[in-house]
Residue, then its C-alpha position, 0 to 999 in steps of 0.5 A: x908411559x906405564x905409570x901413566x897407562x896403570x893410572x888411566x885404567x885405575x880411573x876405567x875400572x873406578x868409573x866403570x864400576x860406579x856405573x855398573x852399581x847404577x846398573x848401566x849397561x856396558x854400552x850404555x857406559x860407553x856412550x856415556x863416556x864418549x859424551x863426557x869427551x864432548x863435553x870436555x872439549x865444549x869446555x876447552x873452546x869455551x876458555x878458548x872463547x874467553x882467552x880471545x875475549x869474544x862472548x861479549x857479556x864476559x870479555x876476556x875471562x880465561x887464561x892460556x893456562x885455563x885452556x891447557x887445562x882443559x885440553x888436558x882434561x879431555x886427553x885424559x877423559x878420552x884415554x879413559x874412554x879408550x880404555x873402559x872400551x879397549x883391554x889393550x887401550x895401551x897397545x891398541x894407542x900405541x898402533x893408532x898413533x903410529x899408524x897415523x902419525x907416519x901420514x906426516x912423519x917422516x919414516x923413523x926405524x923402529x926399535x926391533x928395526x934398531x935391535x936387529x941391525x945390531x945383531x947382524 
């Protein structure tokens, strides 16, 4: 996970400064950036309308595979919009996710839940 992480900050701070010489301001290249995950995803229900082939001037003109793709690319565009906006996107991610996905979960123990156990 932290190659992952260093990669998506690599890509904030890239497109963070490419911004910046546009003379773009802080918000304005947040909104920006949380626009392009819009943008992202229309493209992901586009494949997914072409896999089902229901735009009938095109038929089936994706595959599954295009759409995988495509949820993809707005997974990473979405991590980088976290993490232009968030120092501690990483950590800010990781309470979210736990945080929402323990509405479904099951309650699982934590690792210093795990730690302390052995200790005693």
């Amino acid at each position: 996970m932290d190659n992952l992480w260093k990669t998506i900050t690599e890509l904030a701070v890239t497109f963070e400064a490419s911004d910046t010489a546009r003379a773009l301001s802080i918000e304005e290249q947040w909104t920006l950036q949380v626009l392009k995950i819009g943008e992202e995803f229309g493209e992901a229900a586009q494949a997914v309308v072409g896999v089902r082939g229901t735009n009938p001037r095109k038929g089936q003109s994706h595959s599954w595979e295009d759409v995988h793709g495509e949820v993809a690319d707005t997974a990473i565009t979405a991590l980088v919009a976290l993490a232009r906006m968030r120092p501690d996107a990483a950590d800010y991610f990781a309470q979210q996710i736990a945080t929402k996905s323990s509405r479904f979960l099951p309650q699982q123990a934590t690792f210093d839940d795990a730690v302390s156990s052995e200790a005693s």
